[in-house]
PAZA-326007 format. One line per 8 residues: their letters; for each residue x, y, z of C-alpha. Coordinates in nm, 2 decimals, decimal comma. Layout:
# PAZA-326007
A> X/Y/Z; ...
# end
This chain:
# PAZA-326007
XXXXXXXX> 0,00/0,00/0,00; 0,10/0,33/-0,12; 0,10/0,61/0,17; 0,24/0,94/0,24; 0,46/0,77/0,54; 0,56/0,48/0,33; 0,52/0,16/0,16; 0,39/-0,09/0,43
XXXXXXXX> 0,37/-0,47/0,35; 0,02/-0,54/0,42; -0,20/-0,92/0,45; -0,51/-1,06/0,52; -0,52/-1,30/0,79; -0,48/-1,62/0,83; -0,27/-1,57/0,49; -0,34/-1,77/0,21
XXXXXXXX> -0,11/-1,70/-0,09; -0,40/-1,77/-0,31; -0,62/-1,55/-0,20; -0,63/-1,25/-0,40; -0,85/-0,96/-0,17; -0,65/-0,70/-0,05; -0,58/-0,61/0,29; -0,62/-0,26/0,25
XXXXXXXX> -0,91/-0,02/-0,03; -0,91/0,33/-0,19; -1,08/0,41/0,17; -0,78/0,39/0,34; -0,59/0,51/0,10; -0,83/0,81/0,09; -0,79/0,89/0,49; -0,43/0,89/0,50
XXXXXXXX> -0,39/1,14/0,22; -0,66/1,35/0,43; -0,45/1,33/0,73; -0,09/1,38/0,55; -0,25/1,73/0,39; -0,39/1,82/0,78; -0,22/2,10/0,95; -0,07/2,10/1,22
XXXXXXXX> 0,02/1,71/1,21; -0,12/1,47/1,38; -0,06/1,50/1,78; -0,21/1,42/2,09; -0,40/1,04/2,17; -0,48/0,86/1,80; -0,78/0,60/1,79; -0,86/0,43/1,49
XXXXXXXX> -1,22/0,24/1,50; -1,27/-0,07/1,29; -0,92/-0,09/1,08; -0,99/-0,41/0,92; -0,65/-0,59/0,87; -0,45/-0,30/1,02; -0,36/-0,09/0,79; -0,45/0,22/0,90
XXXXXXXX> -0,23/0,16/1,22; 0,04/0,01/1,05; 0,09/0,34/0,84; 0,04/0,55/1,16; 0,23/0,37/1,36; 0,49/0,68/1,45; 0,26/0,83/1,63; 0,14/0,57/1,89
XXXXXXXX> -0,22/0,47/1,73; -0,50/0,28/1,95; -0,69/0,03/1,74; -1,04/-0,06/1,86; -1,16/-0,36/1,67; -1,46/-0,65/1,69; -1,27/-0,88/1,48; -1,01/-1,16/1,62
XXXXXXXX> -0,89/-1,20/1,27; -0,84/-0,86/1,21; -0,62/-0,80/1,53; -0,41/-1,06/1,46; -0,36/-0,95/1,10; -0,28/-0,63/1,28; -0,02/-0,77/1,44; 0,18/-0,96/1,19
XXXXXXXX> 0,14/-0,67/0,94; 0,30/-0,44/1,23; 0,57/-0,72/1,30; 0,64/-0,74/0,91; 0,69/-0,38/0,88; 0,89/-0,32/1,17; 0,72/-0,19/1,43; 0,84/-0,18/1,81
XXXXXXXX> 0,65/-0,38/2,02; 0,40/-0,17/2,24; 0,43/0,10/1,96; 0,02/0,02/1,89; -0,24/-0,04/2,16; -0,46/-0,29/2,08; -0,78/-0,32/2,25; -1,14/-0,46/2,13
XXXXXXXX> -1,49/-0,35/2,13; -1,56/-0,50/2,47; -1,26/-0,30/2,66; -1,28/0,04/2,77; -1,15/0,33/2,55; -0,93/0,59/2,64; -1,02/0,84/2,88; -0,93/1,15/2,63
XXXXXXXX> -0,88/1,10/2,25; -0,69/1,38/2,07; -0,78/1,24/1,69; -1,10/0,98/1,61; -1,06/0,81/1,26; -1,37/0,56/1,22; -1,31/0,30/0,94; -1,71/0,31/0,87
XXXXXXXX> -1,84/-0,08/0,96; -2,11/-0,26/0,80; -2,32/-0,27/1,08; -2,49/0,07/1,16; -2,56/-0,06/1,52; -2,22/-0,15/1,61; -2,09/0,22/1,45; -2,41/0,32/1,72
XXXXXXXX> -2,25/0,12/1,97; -1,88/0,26/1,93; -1,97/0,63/1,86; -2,16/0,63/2,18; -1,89/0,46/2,38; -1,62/0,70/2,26; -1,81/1,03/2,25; -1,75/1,13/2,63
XXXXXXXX> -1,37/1,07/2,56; -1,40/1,33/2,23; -1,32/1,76/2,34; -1,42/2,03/2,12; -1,14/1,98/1,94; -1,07/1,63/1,85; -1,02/1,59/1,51; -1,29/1,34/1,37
XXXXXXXX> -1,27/1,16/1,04; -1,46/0,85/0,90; -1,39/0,69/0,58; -1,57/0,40/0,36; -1,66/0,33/0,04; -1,91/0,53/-0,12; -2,17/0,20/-0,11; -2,11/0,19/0,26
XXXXXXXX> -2,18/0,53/0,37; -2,57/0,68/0,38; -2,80/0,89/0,53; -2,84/0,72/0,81; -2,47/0,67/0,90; -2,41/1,07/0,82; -2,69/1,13/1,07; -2,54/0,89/1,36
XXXXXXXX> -2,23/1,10/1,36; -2,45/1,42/1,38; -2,66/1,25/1,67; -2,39/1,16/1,91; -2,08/1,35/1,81; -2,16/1,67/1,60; -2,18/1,86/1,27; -2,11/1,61/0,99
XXXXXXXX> -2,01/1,68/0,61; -1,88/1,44/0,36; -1,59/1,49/0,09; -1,54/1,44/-0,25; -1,58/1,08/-0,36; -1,23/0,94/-0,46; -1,20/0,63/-0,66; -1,55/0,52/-0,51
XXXXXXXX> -1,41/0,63/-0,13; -1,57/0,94/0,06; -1,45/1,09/0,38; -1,68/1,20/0,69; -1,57/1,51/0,80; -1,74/1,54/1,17; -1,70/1,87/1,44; -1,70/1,77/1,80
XXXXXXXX> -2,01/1,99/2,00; -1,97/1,90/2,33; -2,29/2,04/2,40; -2,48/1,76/2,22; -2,74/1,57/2,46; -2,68/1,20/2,33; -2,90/0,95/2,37; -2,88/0,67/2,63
XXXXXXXX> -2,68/0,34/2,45; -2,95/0,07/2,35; -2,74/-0,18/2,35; -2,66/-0,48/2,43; -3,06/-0,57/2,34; -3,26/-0,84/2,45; -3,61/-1,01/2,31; -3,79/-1,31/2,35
XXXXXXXX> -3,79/-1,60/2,16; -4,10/-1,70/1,98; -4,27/-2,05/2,08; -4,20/-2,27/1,79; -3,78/-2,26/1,79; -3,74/-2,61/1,95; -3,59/-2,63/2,31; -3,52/-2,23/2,33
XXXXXXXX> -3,87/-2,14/2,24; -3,94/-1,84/2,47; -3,61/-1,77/2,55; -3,39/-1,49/2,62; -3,19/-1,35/2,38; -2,91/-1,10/2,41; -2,71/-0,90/2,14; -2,47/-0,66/2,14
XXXXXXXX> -2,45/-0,47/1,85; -2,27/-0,57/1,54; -2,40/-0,92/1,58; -2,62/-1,04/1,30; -3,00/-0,97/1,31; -2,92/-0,81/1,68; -3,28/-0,72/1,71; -3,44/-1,04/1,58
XXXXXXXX> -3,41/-1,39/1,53; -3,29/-1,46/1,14; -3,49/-1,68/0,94; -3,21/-1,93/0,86; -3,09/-1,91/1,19; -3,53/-2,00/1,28; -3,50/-2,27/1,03; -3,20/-2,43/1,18
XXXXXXXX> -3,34/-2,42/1,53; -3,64/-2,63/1,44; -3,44/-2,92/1,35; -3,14/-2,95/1,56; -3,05/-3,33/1,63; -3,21/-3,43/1,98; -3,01/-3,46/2,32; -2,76/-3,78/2,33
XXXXXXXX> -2,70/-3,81/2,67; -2,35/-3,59/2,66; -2,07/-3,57/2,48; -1,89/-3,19/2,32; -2,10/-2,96/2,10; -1,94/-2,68/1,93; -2,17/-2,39/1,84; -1,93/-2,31/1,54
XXXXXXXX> -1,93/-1,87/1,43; -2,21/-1,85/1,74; -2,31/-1,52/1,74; -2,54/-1,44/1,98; -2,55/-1,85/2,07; -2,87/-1,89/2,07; -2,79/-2,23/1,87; -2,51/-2,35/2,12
XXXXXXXX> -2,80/-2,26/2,42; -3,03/-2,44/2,21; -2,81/-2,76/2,22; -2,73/-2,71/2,58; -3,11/-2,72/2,69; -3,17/-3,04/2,48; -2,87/-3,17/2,67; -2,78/-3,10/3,00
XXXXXXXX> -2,52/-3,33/3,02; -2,32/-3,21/2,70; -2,02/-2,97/2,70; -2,08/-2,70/2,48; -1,81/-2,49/2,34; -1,92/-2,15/2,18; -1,70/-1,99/1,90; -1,66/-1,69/1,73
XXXXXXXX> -1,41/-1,43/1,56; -1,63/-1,12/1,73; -1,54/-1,02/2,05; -1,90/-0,88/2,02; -2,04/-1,22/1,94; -1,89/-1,44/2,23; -1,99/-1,14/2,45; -2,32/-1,22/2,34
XXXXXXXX> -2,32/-1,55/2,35; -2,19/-1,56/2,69; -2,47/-1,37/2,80; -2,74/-1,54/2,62; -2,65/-1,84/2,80; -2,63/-1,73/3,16; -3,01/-1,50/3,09; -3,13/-1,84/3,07
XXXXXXXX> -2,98/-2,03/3,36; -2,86/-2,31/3,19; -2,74/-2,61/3,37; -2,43/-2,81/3,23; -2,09/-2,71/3,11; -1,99/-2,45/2,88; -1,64/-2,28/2,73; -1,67/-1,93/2,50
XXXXXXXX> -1,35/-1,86/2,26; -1,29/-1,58/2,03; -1,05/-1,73/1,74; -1,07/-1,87/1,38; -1,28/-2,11/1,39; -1,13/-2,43/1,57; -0,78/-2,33/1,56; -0,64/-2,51/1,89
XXXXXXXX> -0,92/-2,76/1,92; -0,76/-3,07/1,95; -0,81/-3,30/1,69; -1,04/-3,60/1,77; -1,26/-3,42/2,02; -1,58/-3,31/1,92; -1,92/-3,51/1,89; -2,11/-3,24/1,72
XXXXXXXX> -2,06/-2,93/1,51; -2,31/-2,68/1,45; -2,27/-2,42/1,22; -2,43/-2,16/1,00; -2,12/-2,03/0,78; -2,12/-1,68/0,66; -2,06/-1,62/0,30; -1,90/-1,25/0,31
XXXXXXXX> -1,59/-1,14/0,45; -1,67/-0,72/0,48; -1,83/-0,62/0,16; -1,62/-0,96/-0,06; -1,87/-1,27/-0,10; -1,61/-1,53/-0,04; -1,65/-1,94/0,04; -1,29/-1,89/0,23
XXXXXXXX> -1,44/-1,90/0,57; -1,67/-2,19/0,50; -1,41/-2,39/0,41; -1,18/-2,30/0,71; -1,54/-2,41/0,93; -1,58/-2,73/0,76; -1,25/-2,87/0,76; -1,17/-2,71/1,09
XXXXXXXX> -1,47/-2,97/1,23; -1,39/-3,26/0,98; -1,01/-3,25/1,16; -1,17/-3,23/1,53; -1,49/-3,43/1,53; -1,43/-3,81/1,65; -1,50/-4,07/1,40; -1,91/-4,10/1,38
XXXXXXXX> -1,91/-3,71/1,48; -2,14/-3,52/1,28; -2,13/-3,16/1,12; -2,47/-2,98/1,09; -2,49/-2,70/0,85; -2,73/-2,47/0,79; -2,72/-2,21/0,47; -2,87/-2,07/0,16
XXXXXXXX> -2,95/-2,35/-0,08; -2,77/-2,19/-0,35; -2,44/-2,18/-0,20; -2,36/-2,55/-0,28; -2,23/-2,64/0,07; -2,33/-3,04/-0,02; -2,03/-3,06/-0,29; -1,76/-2,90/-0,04
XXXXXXXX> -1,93/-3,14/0,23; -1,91/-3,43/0,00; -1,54/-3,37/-0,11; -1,46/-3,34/0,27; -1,63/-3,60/0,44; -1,75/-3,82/0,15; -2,08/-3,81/0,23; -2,37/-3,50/0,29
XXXXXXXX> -2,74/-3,56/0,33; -2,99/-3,32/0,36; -3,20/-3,29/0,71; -3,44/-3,07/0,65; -3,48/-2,78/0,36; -3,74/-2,48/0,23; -3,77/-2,28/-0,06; -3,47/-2,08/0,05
XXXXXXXX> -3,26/-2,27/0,30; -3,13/-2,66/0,34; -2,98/-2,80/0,64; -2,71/-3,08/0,59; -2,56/-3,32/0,79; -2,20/-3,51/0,72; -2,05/-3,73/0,92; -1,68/-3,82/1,00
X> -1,54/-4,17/0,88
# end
């Protein structure tokens, strides 16, 4: 990547040498021009909100950035970008969207997320930290920035304008009024489940924001709830990309006596999940871990894998994290272990099933969704 304080070395993480998406855009190209032209420079505490494989803080690095990020993957892509490019240890402060933020911030750079909620979330979080003359700037790419996230920054942190658009990037341009009166922070938020979900019909749920369908329950998410496989008297369940875990809570009520591990690259998703289980006083034994996937499972160890595999990695659709999910379980699940996977009938998850495990079948399926079940040999 081309900046105005260098050439940093930048990846995606975990890296695959085939995969060909960048680990930086025009966006955050776009900001650090902004901020080279700025004068005086840059002083004072720096956050950066949401830099997605590090970039941003890689290329700011001199002058002592905080990165706040949701994403597992995208801290640790932080950090080997930071180590490939030199950086002194301790040089960036990394902290996620579960950990306090600083106490004063000098200069706010928002990489604009796709979840308006979680930009909801963070901008009220970090406003009482923002003076009168903190220097705000969001960037995104023109399809990621509306109305309604122009009006979020005028709600809870001040006067907002937007550039330019540059190669298909725009810049928020945002004026700290301190005498704003914000509005109390909605989330995390909690419903109730409807009555025909299986064994977490009428439960609690509880999202904090970023986490898919935060204020509802998803309709392939409803799908897969009706037809999880019955209790079997024990064994370790793996509720595989949680999110709010209402699947993995699901699992646990059908069986008390099973060990259910909860998993998910959000920091705001195990939050959630973690949460959503102890609102409904489950009984038995359960583990939360934010990582990729089942990285550090051991091999061997799992009866049951449930998951419901997202297709999109930011705005890229992308099978890469499917495939990480399902061979991720096909290396931990005992022999006779099953995977359960739910997902759109049109992305073909039976042929990457079949080439795994040598076998798929379908459970259950609807006009729009099919669940399928393989099992390890």
């Amino acid at each position: 990547m081309t900046t105005p304080w260098g050439e940093p070395e930048l990846s995606r993480f975990p890296e695959d040498p085939r995969d060909r998406l960048r680990a930086w855009d025009a966006s955050d190209e776009y900001l650090l021009r902004h901020l080279a032209d700025r004068r005086p420079a840059l002083s004072g505490t720096v956050v950066v909100v949401g830099d997605r494989w590090g970039a941003l803080v890689t290329a700011l690095a001199a002058h002592r950035p905080t990165q706040i990020t949701d994403s597992w993957l995208g801290q640790e892509a932080t950090r080997a970008n930071l180590a490939r490019n030199g950086v002194e240890t301790g040089a960036v402060r990394l902290l996620t969207t579960q950990d306090a933020p600083p106490e004063r911030i000098d200069v706010l750079l928002v990489r604009v997320p796709k979840s308006l909620a979680l930009l909801e979330d963070q901008l009220l979080r970090l406003a009482p930290s923002v003076h009168a003359d903190t220097v705000v700037v969001g960037t995104g790419m023109v399809k990621e920035i509306h109305t309604s996230t122009l009006k979020l920054f005028e709600r809870i942190i001040g006067p907002t304008r937007t550039s330019l658009a540059e190669k298909k990037a725009r810049l928020i341009l945002c004026t700290p009024d301190p005498s704003l009166v914000r509005p109390p922070n909605p989330w995390p938020y909690r419903y109730t489940l409807p009555e025909d979900v299986g064994a977490v019909s009428g439960r609690t749920v509880v999202n904090h924001a970023g986490v898919f369908c935060a204020d509802r329950l998803d309709i392939g998410t409803r799908f897969f709830l009706r037809h999880l496989p019955g209790g079997r008297g024990g064994g370790r369940v793996v509720d595989l990309g949680c999110g709010n875990g209402v699947v993995g809570t699901a699992a646990a009520l059908a069986d008390p006596k099973a060990e259910v591990l909860f998993v998910d690259e959000s920091f705001q998703a195990v939050a959630s999940a973690q949460d959503t289980y102890r609102a409904n006083d489950v009984s038995g034994h359960a583990e939360f871990r934010v990582g990729d996937g089942l990285t550090g499972v051991p091999a061997g160890s799992v009866d049951l894998v449930l998951n419901n595999p997202p297709f999109h990695s930011h705005q890229a659709t992308t099978d890469a994290t499917a495939w990480r999910m399902f061979t991720g379980a096909r290396r931990t699940l005992r022999p006779g272990g099953e995977l359960w996977v739910v997902g759109n009938r049109h992305l073909g998850h039976h042929m990457k099933l079949r080439r795994l495990f040598g076998n798929s079948e379908v459970v259950a399926s609807d006009p729009k969704f099919v669940i399928l079940r393989a099992v390890r040999r």
